[in-house]
C-alpha positions in Angstrom: 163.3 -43.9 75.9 161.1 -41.7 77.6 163.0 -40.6 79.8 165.4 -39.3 76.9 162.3 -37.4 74.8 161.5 -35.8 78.2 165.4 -34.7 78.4 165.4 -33.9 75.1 162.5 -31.0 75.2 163.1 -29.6 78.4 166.5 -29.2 77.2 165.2 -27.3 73.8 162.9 -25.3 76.3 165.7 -24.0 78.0 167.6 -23.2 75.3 164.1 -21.0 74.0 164.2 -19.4 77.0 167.8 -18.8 76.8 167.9 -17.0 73.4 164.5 -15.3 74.7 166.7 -13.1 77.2 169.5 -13.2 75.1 167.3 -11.1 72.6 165.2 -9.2 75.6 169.1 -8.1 76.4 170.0 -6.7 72.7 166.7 -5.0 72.5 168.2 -3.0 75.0 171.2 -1.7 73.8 169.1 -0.5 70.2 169.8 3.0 69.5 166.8 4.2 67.3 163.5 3.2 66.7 164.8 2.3 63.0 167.3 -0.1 64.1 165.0 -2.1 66.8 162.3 -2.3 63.7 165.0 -3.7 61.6 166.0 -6.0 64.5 162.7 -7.3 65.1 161.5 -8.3 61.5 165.1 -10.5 61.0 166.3 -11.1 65.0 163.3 -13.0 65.9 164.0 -16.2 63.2 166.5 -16.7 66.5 163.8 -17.6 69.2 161.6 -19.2 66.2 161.7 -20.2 62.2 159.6 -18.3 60.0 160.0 -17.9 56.1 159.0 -14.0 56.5 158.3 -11.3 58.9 156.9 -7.9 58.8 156.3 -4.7 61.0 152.7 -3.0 60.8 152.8 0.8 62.1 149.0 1.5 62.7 150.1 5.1 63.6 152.0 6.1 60.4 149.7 3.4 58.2 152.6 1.8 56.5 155.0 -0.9 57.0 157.7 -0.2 58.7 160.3 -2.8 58.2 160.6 -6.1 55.9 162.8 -8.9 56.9 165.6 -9.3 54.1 164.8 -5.7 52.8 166.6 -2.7 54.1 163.8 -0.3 53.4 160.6 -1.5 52.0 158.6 0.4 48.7 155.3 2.0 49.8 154.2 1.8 46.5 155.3 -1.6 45.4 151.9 -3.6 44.7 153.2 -6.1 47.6 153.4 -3.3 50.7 150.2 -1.9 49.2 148.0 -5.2 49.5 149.9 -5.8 53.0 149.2 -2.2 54.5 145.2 -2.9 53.6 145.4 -6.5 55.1 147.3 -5.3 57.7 144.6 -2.1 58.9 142.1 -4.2 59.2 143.8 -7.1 61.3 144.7 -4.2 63.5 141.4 -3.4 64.2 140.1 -7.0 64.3 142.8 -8.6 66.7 144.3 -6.8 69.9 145.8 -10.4 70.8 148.4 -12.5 69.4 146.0 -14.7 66.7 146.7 -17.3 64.0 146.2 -16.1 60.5 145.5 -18.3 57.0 143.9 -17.8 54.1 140.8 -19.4 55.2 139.9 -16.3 57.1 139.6 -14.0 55.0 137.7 -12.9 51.5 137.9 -14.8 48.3 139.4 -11.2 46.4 142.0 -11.3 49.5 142.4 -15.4 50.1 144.0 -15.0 46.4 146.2 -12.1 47.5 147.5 -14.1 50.4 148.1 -17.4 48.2 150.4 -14.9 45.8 152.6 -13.3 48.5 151.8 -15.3 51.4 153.2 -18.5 53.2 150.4 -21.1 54.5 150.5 -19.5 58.0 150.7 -16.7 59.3 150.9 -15.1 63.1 149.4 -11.7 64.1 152.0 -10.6 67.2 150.5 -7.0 68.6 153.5 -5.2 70.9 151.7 -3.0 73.6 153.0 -0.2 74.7 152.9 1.4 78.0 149.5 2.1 77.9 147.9 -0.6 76.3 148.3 0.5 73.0 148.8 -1.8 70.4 149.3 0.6 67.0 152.3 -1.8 66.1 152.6 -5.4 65.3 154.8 -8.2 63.8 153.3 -10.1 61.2 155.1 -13.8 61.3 154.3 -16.0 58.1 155.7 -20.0 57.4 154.4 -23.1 55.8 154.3 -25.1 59.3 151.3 -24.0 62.1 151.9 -22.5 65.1 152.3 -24.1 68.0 150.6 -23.0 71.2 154.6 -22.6 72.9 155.2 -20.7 70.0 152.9 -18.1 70.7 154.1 -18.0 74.5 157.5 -17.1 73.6 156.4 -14.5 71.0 154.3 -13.2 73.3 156.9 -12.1 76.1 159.2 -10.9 73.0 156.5 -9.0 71.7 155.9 -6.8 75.1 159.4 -6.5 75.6 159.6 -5.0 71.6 157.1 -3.0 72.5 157.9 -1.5 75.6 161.6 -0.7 73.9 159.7 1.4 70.6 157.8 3.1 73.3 161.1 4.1 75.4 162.9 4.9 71.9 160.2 7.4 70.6 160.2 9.6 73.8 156.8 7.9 75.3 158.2 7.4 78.5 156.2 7.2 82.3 152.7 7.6 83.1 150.2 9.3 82.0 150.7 13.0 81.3 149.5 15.3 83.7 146.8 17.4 82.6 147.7 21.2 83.8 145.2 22.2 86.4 142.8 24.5 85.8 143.7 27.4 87.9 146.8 27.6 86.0 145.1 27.1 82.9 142.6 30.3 83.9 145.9 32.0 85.2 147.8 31.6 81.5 144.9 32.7 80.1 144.4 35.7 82.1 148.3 37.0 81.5 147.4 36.4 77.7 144.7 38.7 77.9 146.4 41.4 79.7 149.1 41.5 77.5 147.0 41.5 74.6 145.5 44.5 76.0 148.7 46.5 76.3 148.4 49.4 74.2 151.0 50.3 72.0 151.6 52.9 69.6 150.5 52.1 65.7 153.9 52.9 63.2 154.6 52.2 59.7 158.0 52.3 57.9 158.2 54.0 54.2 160.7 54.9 51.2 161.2 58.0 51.7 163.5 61.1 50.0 164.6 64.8 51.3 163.3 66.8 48.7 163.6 70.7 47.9 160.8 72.5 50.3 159.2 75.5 47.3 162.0 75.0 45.2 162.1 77.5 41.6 160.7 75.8 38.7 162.5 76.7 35.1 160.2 75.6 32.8 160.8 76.1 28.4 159.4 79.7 27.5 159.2 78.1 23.8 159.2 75.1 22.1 162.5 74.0 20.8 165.3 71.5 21.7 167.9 72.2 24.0 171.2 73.2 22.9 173.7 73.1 25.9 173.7 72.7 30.1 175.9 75.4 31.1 175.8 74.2 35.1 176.5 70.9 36.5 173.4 69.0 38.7 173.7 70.4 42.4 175.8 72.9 41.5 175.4 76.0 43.5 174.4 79.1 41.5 173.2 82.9 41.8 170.2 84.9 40.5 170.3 85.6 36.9 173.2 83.2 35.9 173.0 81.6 32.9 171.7 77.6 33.5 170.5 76.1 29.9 170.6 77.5 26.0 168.1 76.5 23.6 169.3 75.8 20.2 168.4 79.4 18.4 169.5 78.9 14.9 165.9 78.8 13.6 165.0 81.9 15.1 168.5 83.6 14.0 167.7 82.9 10.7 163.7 84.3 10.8 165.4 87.2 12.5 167.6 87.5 9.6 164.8 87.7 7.1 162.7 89.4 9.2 165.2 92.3 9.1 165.8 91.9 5.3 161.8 92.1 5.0 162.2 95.5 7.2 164.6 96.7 5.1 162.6 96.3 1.6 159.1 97.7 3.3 161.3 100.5 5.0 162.9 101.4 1.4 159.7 101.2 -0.2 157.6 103.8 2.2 161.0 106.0 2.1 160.7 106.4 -2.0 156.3 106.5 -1.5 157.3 109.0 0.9 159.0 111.4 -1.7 156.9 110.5 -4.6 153.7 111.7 -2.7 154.7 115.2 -2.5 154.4 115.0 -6.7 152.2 111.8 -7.4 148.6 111.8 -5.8 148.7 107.8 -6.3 151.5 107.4 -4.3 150.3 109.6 -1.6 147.5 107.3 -1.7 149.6 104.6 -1.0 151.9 106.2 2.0 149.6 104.5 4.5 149.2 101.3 3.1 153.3 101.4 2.8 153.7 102.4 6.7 151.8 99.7 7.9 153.7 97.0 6.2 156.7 98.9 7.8 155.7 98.9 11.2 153.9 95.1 11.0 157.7 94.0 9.9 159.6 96.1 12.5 157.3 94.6 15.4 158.2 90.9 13.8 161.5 91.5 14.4 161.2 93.0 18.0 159.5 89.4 18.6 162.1 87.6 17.3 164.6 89.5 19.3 162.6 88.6 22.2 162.3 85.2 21.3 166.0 85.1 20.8 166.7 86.2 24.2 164.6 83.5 26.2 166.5 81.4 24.4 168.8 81.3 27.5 167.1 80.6 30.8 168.8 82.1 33.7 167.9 81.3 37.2 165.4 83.1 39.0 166.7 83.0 42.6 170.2 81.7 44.5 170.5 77.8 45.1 171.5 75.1 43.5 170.6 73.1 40.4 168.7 70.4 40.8 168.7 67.7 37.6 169.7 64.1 37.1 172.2 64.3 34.4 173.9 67.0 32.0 173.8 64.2 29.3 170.0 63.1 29.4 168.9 66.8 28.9 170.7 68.0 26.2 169.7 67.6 22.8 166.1 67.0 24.1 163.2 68.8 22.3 161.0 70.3 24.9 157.2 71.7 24.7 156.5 75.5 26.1 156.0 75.2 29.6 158.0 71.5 30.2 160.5 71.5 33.6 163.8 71.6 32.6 165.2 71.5 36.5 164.6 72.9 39.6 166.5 75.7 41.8 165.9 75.4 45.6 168.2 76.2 48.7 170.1 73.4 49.9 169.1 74.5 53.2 165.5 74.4 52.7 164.3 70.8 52.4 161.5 68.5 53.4 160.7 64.8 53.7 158.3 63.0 50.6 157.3 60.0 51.8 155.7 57.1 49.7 153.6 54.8 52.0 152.4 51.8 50.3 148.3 51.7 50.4 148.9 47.8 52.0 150.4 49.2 55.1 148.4 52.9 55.8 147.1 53.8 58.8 145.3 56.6 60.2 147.6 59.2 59.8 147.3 63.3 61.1 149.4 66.2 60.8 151.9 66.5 63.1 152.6 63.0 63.4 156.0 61.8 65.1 158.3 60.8 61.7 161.7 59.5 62.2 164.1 59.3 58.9 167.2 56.6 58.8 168.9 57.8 55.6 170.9 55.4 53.5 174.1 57.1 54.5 174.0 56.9 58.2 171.4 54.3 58.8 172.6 54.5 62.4 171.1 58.0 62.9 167.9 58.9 62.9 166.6 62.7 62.0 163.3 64.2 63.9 160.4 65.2 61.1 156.9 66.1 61.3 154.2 65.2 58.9 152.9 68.0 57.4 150.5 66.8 54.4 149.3 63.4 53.0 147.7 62.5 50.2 144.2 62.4 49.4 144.4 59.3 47.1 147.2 56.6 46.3 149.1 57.1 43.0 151.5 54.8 41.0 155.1 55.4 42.0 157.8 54.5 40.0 157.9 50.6 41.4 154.7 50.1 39.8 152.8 50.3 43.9 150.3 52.0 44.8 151.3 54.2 47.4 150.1 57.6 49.4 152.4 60.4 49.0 153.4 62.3 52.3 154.9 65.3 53.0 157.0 66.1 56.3 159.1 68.9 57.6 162.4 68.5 59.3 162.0 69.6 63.1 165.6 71.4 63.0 168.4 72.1 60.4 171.2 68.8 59.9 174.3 69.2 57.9 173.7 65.7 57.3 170.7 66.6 55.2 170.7 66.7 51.5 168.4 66.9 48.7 168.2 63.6 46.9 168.9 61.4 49.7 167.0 58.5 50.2 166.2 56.3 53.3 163.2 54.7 55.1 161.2 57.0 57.2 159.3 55.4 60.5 155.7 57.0 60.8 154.1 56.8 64.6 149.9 57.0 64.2 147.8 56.7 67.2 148.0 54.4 69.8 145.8 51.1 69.8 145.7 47.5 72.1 148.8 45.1 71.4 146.2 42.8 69.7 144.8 45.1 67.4 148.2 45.7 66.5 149.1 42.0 65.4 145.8 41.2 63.9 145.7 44.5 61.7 147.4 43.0 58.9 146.1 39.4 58.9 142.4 40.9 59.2 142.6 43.0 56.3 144.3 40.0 53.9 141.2 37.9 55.4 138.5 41.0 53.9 140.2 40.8 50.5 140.3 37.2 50.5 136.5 36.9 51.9 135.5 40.2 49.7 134.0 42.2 52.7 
């Protein structure tokens, strides 16, 4: 009968040792560290029963795997409790130990008797190295049993050796790089940082008339008729805008009537006085009025004729649209449009206050225009501002002048583009760090 019970359990040894390399083999073929988790929390019940089994990852601080559960809930009260108990087994066992309730606190021996089987195994899986930031947390209602722990134990190394190999911790220890080379990388760094390099800035920027002819209202009124279309060429005294001159047609009108009357009346004083003392008397007081109504109407007349502006020199007209000027009231002295030669332009540049930098006249400008932004046209700063302004984009920005350094065809007033400003020349570093320094001064208020 012996003899039988000693057959018996070497034969159930064999077959543990059996489905121990059958399992050391499958580990093997795993994929991805998500499958060998899931292998290892449900595989195991093959090489020895337990009621529940689950994976601790120290690094990460969670649970990795559940057995019966595809993925478990971090924030399910269960994983929460587990992931507590779980830390600090980590830190208290670094062997495979034997785990019930009776070791732990009366708040946690009561959280173990809710979730918990009777027993429970605490199964670290080295790695290469020694480390032990994973284990397999093995929980039944029968002990554990010193052959158990054996088995488990050769599993476990060869479970853990597999996550290492699956999350690219292969070999030895990493070289550390020498410190020649180190002093050598560091050196190269320097030197390049120390290149020096030429400071530039890119801007909005738009060719502009250079002294273009201002045609400002002579009077107030509201503008009757555009007689020219925007960039149209035009010549020296040609008619460009009418004011509407109805009012003044009609003062005109009564100031000649009001001539007429005062001109009638010193006529008839004028023969009277040669009889009548009292009208003699009143000859001067009669001329006056004459004259003081025959100067109102040589005003009017005047005033009539400015009613058409003409230009004042040879160009071309330079407003947005016929439509948005007329019927406009305008104040004496408000810019109707400009006259300038199309040949005679200039660069204005707007450069945002964020990006200045020190800037002189006769600074290298290069303008890409819209239009042919695969050609770039030679400029020279010429003039920038003293302070930053509001543009039109509601940013604060410097306004620059520059001068074209030779004539283009391509070049034509109201084109826009970006233009590339070249300041003085500074070390690479200085370069890099020049925005992030000044964002750190307005954030530390220096």
């Amino acid at each position: 009968m012996s003899e039988m019970n000693h057959a018996a359990a070497a034969e159930g040894h064999l077959r543990a040792l059996s489905e121990l390399l059958r399992l050391q083999g499958r580990v093997r073929e795993l994929a991805s560290s998500d499958e060998l988790a899931f292998f290892m929390v449900n595989e195991t019940h093959r090489l020895t029963p337990y009621r529940q089994a689950l994976l601790w990852d120290g690094a990460s601080g969670r649970l990795r795997a559940v057995s019966g559960i595809a993925a478990p809930d971090g924030h399910a009260p269960f994983s929460q409790e587990m992931a507590r108990l779980c830390s600090h087994w980590q830190q208290s066992y670094s062997q495979p130990s034997r785990l019930d309730a009776s070791v732990l606190d009366p708040a946690d021996r009561a959280v173990w008797q809710e979730y918990l089987p009777a027993y429970g195994l605490w199964l670290p899986l080295p790695a290469a190295q020694g480390e032990t930031a994973l284990a397999l947390l093995l929980l039944r209602e029968t002990p554990w049993q010193d052959g158990d722990l054996l088995l488990l134990k050769e599993l476990g190394g060869a479970f853990g050796h597999a996550w290492y190999g699956l999350n690219n911790r292969r070999g030895a220890k990493r070289q550390k790089p020498k410190r020649g080379k180190v002093i050598a990388a560091c050196a190269v760094l320097l030197a390049l940082m120390l290149i020096p390099v030429r400071q530039s800035v890119i801007a909005p920027a738009e060719v502009v008339a250079h002294r273009p002819a201002l045609l400002r209202a002579p009077l107030a009124g509201v503008i009757d008729e555009i007689l020219v279309r925007p960039n149209q060429a035009v010549k020296k005294g040609q008619a460009l805008v009418r004011l509407d001159s109805r009012e003044l047609q009609n003062q005109l009108e009564s100031a000649r009537q009001q001539f007429a009357a005062s001109d009638g009346e010193y006529r008839q004083a004028q023969q009277q006085a040669l009889s009548d003392t009292d009208a003699k008397a009143q000859l001067a007081v009669l001329a006056s009025r004459r004259e003081q109504g025959r100067t109102e109407m040589a005003f009017l007349q005047a005033q009539l004729a400015r009613t058409e502006l003409v230009a004042p020199r040879d160009g071309v007209a330079i407003f947005d649209d016929v439509s948005d000027l007329t019927g406009r009231p305008v104040a004496v002295g408000e810019k109707i449009m400009l006259v300038a030669d199309p040949a005679d332009s200039e660069l204005e540049i707007q450069l945002p206050a964020a990006d200045a930098i020190a800037l002189a006249p006769g600074a290298d400008v290069r303008l890409f225009l819209n239009v042919a932004p695969d050609k770039s046209v030679a400029a020279t700063l010429q003039q920038t501002g003293y302070r930053a302004a509001l543009t039109a984009e509601n940013i604060m920005a410097y306004r620059l002048r520059a001068g074209f350094s030779q004539p283009d065809p391509l070049l034509r007033v109201g084109l826009k583009g970006s233009a590339k400003i070249y300041g003085e020349r500074t070390v690479l570093i200085a370069w890099l760090l020049r925005k992030p320094w000044s964002a750190m001064r307005v954030w530390l208020g220096v």
